[in-house]
N, CA, C and O atoms as a GROMACS GRO file, in nm:
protein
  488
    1UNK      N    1   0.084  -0.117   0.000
    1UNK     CA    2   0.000   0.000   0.000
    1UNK      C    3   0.090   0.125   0.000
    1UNK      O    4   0.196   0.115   0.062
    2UNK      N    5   0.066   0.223  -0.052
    2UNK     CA    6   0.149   0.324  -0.105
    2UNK      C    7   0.094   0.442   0.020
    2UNK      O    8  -0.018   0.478   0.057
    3UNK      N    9   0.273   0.491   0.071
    3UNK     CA   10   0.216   0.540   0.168
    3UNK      C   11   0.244   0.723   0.116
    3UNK      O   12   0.349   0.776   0.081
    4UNK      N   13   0.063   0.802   0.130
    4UNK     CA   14   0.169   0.950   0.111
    4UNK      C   15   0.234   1.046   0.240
    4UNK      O   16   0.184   1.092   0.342
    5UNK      N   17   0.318   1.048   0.202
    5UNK     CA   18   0.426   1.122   0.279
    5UNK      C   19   0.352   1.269   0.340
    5UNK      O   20   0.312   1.290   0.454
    6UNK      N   21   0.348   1.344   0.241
    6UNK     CA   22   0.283   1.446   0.302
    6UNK      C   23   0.149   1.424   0.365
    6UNK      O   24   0.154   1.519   0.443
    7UNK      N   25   0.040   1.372   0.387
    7UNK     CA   26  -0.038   1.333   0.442
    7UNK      C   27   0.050   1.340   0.624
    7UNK      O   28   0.043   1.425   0.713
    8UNK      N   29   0.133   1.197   0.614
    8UNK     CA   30   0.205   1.146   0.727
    8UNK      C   31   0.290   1.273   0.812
    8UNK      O   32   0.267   1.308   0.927
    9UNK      N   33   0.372   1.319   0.740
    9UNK     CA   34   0.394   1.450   0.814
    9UNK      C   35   0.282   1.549   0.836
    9UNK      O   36   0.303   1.605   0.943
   10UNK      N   37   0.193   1.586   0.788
   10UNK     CA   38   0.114   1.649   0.854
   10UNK      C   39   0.085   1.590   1.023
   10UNK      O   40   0.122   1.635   1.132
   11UNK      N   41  -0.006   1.456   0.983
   11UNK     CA   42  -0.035   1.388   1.090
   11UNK      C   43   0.069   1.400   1.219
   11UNK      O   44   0.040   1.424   1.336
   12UNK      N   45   0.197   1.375   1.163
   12UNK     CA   46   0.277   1.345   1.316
   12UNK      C   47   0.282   1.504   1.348
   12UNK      O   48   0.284   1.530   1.468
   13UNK      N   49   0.287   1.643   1.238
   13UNK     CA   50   0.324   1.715   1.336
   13UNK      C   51   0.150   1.808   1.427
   13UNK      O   52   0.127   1.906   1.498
   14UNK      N   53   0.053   1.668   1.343
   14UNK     CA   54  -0.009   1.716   1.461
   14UNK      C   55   0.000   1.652   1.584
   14UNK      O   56   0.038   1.733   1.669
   15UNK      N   57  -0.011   1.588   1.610
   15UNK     CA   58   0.008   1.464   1.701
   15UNK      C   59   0.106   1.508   1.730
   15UNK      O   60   0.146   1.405   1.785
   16UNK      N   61   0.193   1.580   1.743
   16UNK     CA   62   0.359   1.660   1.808
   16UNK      C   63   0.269   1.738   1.877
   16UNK      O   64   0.236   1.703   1.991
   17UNK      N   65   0.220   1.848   1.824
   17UNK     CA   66   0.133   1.962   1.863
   17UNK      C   67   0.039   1.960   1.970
   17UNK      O   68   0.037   2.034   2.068
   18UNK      N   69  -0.037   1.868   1.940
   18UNK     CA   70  -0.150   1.844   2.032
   18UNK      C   71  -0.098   1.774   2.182
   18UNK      O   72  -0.132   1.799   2.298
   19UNK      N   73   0.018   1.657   2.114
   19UNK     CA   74   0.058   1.630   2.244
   19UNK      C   75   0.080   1.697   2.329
   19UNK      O   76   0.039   1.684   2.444
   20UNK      N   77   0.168   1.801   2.274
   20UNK     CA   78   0.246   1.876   2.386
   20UNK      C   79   0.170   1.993   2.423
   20UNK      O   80   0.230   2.076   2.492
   21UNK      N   81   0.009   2.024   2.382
   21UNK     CA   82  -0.062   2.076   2.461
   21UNK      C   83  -0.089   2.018   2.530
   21UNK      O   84  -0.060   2.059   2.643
   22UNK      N   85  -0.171   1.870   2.522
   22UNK     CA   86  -0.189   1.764   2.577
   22UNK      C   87  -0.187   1.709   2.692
   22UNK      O   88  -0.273   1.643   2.751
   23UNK      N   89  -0.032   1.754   2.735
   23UNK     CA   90   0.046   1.749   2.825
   23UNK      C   91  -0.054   1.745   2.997
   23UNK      O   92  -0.051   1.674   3.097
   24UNK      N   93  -0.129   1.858   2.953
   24UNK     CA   94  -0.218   1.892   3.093
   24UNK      C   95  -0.310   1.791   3.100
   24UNK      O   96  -0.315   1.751   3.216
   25UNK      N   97  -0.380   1.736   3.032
   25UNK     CA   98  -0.428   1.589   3.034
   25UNK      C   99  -0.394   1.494   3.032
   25UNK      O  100  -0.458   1.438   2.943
   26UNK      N  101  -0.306   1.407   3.087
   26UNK     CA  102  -0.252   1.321   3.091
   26UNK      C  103  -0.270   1.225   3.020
   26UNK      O  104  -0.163   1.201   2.964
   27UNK      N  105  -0.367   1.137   2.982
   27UNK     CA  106  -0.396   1.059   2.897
   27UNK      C  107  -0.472   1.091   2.810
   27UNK      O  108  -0.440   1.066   2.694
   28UNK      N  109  -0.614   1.168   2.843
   28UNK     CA  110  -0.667   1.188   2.722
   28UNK      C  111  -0.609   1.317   2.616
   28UNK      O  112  -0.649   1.325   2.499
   29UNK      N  113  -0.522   1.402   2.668
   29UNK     CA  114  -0.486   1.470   2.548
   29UNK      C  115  -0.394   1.370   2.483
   29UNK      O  116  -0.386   1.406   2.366
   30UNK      N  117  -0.304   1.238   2.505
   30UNK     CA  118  -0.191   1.176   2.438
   30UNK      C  119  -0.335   1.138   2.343
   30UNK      O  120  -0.357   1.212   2.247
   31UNK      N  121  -0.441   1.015   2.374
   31UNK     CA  122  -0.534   0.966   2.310
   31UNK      C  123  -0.569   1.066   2.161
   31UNK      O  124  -0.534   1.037   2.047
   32UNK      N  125  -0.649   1.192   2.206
   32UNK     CA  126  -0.669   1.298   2.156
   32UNK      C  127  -0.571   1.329   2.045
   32UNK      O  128  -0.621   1.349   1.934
   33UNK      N  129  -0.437   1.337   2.055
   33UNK     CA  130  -0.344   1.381   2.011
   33UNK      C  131  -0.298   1.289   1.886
   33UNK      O  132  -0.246   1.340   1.786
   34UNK      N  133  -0.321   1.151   1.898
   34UNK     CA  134  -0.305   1.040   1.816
   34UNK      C  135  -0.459   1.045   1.710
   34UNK      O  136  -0.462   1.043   1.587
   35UNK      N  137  -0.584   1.054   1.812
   35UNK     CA  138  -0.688   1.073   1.700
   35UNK      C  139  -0.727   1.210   1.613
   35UNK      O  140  -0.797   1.208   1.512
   36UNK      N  141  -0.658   1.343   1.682
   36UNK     CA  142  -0.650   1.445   1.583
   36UNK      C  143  -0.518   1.426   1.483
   36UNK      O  144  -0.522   1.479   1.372
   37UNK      N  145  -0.421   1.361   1.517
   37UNK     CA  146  -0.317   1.347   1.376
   37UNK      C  147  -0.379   1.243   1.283
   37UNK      O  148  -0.376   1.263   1.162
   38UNK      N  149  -0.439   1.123   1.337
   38UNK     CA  150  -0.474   1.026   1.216
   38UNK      C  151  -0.596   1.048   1.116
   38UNK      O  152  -0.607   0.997   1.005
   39UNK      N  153  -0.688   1.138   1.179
   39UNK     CA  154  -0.789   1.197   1.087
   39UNK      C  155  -0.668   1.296   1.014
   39UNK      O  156  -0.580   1.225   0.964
   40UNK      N  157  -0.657   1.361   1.006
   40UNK     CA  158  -0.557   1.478   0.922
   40UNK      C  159  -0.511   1.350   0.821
   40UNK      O  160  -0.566   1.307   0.719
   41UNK      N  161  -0.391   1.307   0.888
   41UNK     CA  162  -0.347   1.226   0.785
   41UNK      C  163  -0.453   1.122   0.705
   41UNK      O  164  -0.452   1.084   0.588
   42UNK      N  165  -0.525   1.097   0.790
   42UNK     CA  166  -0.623   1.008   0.694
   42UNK      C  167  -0.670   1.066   0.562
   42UNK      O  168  -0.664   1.022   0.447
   43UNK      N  169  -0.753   1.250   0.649
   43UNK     CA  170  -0.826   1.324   0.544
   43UNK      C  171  -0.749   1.357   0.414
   43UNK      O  172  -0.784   1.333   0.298
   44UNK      N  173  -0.594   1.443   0.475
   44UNK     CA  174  -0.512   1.455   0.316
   44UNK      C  175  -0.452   1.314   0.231
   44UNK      O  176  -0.407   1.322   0.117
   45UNK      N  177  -0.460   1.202   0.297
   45UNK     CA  178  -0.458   1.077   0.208
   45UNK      C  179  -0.540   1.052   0.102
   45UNK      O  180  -0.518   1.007  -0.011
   46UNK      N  181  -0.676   1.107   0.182
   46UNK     CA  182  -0.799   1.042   0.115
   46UNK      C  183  -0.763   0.866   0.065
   46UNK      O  184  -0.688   0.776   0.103
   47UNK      N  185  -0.870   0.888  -0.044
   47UNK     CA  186  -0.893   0.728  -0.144
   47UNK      C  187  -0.936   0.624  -0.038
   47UNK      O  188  -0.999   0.679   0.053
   48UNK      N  189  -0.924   0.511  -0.025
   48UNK     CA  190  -1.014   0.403   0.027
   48UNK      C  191  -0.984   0.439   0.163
   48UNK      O  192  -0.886   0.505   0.198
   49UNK      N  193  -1.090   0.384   0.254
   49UNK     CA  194  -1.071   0.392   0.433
   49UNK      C  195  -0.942   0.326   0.475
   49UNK      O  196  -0.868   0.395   0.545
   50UNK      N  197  -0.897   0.187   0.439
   50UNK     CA  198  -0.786   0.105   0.403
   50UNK      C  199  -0.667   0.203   0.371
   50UNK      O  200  -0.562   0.182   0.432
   51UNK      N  201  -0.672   0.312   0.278
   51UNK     CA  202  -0.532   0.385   0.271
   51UNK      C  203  -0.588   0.467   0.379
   51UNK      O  204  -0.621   0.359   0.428
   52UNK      N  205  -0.619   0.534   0.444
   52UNK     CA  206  -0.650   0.601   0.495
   52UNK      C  207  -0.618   0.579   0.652
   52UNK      O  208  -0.558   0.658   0.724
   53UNK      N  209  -0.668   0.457   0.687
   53UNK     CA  210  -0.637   0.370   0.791
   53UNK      C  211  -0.480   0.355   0.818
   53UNK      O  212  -0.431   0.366   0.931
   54UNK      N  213  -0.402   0.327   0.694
   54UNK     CA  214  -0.290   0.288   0.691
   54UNK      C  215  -0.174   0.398   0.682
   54UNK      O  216  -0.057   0.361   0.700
   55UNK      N  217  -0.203   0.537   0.654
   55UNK     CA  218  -0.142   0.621   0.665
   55UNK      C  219  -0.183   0.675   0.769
   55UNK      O  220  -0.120   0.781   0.774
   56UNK      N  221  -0.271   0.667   0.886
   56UNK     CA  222  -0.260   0.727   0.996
   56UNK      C  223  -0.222   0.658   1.071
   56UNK      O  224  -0.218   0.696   1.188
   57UNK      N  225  -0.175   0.515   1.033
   57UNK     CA  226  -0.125   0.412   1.159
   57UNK      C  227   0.039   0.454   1.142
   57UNK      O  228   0.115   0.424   1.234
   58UNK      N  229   0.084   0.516   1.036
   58UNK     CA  230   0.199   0.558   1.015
   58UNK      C  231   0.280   0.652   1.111
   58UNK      O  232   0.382   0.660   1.179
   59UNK      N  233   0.151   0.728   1.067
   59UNK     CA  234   0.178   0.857   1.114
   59UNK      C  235   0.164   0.900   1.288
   59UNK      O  236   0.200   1.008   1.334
   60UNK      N  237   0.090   0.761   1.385
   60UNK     CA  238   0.093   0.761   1.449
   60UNK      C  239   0.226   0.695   1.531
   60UNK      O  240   0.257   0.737   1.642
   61UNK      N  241   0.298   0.593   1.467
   61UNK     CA  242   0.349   0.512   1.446
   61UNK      C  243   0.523   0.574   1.463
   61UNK      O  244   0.610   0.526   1.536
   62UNK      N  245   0.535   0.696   1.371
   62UNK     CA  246   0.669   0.726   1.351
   62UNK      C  247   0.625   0.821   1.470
   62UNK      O  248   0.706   0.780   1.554
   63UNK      N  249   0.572   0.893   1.518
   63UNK     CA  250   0.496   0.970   1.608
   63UNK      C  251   0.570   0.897   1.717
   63UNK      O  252   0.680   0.938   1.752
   64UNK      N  253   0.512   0.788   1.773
   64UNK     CA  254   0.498   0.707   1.848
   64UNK      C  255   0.664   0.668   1.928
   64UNK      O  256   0.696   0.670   2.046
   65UNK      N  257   0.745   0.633   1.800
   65UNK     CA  258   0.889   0.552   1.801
   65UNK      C  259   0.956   0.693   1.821
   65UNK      O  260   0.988   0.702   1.939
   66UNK      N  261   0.968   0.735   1.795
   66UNK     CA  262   1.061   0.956   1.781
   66UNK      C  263   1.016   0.933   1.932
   66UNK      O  264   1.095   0.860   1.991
   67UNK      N  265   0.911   0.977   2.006
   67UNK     CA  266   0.877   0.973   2.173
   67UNK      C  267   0.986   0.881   2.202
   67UNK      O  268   1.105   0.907   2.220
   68UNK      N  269   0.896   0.718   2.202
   68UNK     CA  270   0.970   0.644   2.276
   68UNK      C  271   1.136   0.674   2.284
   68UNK      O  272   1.190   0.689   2.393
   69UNK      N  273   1.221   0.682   2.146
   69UNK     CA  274   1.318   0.668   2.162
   69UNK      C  275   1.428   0.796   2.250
   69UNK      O  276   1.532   0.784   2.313
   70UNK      N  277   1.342   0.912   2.214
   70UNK     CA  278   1.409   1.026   2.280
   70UNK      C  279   1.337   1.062   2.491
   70UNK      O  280   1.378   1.156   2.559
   71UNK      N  281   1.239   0.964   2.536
   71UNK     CA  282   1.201   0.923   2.667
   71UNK      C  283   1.378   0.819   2.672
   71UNK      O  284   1.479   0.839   2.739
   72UNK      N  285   1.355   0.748   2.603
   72UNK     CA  286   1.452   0.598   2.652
   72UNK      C  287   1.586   0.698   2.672
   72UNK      O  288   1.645   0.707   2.779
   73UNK      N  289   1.621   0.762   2.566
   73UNK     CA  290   1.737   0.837   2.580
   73UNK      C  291   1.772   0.894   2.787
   73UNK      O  292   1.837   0.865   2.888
   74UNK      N  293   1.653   1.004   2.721
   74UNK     CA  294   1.632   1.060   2.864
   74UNK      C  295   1.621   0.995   3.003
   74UNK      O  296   1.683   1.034   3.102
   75UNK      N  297   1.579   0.944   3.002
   75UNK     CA  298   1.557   0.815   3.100
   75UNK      C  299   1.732   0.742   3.165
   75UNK      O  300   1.775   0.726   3.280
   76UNK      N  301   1.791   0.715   3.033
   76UNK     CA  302   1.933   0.680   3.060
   76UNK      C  303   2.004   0.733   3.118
   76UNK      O  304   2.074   0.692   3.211
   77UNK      N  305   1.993   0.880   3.050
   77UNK     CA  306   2.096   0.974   3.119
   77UNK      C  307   2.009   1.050   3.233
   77UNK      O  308   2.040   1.168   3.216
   78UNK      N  309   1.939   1.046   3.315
   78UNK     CA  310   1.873   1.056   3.414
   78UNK      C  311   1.938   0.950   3.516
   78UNK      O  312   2.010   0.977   3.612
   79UNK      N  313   1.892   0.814   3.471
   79UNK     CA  314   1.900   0.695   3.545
   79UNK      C  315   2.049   0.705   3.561
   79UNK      O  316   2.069   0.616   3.644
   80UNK      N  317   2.198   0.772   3.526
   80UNK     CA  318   2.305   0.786   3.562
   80UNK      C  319   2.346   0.865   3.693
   80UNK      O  320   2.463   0.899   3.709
   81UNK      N  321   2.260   0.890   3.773
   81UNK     CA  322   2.306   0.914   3.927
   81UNK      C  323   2.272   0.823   3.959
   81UNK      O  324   2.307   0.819   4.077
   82UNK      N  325   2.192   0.678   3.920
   82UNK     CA  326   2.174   0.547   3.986
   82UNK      C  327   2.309   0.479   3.971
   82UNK      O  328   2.312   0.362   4.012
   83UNK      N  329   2.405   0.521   3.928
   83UNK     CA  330   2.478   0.435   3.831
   83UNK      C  331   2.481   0.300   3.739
   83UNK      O  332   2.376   0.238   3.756
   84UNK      N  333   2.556   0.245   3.660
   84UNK     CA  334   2.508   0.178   3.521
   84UNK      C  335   2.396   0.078   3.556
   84UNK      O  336   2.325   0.042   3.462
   85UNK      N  337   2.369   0.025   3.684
   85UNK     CA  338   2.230  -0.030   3.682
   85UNK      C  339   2.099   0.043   3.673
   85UNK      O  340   1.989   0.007   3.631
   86UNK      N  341   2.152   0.184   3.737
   86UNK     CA  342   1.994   0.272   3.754
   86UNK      C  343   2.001   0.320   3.618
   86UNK      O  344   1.898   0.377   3.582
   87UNK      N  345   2.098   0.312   3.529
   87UNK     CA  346   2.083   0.362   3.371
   87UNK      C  347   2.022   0.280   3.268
   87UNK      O  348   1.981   0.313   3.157
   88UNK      N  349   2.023   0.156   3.329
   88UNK     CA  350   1.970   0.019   3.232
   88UNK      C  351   1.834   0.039   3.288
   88UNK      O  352   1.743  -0.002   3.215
   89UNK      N  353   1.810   0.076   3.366
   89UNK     CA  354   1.668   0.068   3.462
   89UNK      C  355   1.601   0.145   3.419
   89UNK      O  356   1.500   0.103   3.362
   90UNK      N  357   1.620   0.263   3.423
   90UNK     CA  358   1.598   0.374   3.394
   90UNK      C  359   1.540   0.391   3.246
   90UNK      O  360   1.428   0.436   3.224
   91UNK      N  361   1.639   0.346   3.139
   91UNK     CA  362   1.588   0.312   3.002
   91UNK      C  363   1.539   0.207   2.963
   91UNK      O  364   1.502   0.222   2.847
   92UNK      N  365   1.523   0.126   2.995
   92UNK     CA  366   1.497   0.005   2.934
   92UNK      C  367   1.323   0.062   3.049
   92UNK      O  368   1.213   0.055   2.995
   93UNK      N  369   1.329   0.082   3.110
   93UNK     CA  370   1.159   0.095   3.184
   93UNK      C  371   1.089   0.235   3.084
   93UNK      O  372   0.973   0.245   3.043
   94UNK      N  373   1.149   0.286   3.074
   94UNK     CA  374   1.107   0.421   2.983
   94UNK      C  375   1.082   0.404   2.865
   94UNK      O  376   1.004   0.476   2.803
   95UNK      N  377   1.163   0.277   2.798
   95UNK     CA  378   1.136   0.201   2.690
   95UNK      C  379   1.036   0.159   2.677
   95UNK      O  380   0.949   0.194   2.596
   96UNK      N  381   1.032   0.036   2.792
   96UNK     CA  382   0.867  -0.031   2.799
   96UNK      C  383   0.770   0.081   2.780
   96UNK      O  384   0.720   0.112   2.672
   97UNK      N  385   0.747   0.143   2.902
   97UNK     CA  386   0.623   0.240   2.844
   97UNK      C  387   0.607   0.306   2.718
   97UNK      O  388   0.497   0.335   2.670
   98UNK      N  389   0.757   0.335   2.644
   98UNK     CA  390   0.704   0.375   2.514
   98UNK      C  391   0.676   0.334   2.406
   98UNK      O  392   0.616   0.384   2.311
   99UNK      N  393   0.747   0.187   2.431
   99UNK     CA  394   0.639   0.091   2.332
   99UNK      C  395   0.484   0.051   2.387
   99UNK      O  396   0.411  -0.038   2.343
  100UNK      N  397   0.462   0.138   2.487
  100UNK     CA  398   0.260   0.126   2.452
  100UNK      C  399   0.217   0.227   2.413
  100UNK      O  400   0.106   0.222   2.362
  101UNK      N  401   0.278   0.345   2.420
  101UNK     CA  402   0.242   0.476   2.395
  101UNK      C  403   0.266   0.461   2.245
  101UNK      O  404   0.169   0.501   2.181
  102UNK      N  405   0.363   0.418   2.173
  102UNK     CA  406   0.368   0.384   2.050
  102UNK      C  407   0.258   0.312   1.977
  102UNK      O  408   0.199   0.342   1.873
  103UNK      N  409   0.242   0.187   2.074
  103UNK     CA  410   0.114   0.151   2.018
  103UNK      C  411  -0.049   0.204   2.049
  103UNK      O  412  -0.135   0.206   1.961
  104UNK      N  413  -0.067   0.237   2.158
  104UNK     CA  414  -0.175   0.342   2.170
  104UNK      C  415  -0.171   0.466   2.043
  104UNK      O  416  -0.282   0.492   1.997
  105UNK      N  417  -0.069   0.532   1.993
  105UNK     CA  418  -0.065   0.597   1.867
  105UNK      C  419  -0.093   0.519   1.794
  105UNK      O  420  -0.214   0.531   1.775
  106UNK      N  421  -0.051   0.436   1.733
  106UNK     CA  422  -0.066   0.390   1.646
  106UNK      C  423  -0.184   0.355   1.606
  106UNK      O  424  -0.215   0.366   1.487
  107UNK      N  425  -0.284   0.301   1.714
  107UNK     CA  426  -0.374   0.228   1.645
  107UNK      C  427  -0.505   0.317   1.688
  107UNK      O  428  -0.614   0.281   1.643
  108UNK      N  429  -0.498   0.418   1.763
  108UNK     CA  430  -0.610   0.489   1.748
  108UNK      C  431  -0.605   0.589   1.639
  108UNK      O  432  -0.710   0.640   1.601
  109UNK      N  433  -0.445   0.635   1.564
  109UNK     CA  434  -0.440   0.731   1.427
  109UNK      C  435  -0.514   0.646   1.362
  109UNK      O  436  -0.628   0.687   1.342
  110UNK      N  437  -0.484   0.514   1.313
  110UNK     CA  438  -0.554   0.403   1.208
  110UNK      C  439  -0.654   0.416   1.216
  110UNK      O  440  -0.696   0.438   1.103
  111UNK      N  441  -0.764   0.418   1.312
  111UNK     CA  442  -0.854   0.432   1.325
  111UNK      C  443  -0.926   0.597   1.286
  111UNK      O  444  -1.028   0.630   1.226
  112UNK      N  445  -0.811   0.678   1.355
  112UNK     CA  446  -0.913   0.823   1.298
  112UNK      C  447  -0.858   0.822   1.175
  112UNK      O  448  -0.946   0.874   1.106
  113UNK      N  449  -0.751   0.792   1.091
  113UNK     CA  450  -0.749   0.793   0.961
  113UNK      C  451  -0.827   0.708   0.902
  113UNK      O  452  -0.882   0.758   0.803
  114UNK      N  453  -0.855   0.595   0.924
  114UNK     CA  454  -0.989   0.567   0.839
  114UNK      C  455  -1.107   0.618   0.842
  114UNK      O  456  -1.183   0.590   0.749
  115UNK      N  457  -1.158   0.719   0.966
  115UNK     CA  458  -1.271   0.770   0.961
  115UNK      C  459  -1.242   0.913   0.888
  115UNK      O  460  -1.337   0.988   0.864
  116UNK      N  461  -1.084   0.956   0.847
  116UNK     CA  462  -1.096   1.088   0.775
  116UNK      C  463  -1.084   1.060   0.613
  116UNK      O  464  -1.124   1.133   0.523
  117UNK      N  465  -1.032   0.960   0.607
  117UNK     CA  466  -1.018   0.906   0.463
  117UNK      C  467  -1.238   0.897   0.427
  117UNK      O  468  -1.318   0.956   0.355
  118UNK      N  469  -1.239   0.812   0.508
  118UNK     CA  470  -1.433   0.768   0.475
  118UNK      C  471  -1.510   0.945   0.448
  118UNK      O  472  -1.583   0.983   0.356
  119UNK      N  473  -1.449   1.031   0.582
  119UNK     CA  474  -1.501   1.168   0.547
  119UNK      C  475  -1.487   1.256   0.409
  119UNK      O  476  -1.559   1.328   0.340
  120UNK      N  477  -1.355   1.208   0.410
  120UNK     CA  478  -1.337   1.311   0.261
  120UNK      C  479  -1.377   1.256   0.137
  120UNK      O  480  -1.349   1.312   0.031
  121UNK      N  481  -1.461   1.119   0.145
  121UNK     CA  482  -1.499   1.071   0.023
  121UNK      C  483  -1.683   1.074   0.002
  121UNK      O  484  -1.763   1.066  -0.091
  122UNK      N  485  -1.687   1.088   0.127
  122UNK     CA  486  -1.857   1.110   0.157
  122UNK      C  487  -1.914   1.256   0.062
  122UNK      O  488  -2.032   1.291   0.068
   0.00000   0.00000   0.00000
């Protein structure tokens, strides 16, 4: 399935945006933040719900992995007044959580991108 690019950057830098208003809601602005980027990206995808779906799982997706990996970072060099155990600890736990936050993006963009792809064809 052919993914468009510009669509996908839109999406993540909403889902950047919103997150980090977001911020004051703890979960539901992250939620929020994943289903206002995957409609966007869905809507400028357009064509079947299926592309639509699939470019906001993207876009939630690269969204998603950029967090996790720059938390895991942080986390490391944080976890270094624990020394090299509190640094493995430290990232590798910051990790875990951001592979759900990754997937919580991911699959609620898919979802609002298929409902923005379905919108813009209605």
């Amino acid at each position: 399935m052919a993914i468009d690019w510009r669509a996908v950057a839109v999406g993540f830098v909403v889902i950047v945006v919103v997150g980090a208003v977001g911020l004051s809601l703890p979960v539901v602005g992250q939620i929020g933040a994943g289903l206002l980027g995957g409609f966007a990206a869905g809507y400028l995808a357009g064509g079947s719900v299926g592309h639509g779906a699939w470019n906001g799982l993207v876009a939630g997706s690269v969204a998603g992995i950029i967090l996790t990996v720059g938390l895991a970072l942080l986390g490391s060099l944080v976890g270094l007044a624990g020394g090299p155990v509190g640094s493995i600890l430290g990232g590798a736990g910051v990790f875990v959580v951001g592979l759900f936050v990754t997937l919580l993006f991911a699959v609620d963009s898919a979802l609002a991108g298929a409902v923005g792809s379905w919108a813009k064809g209605v």
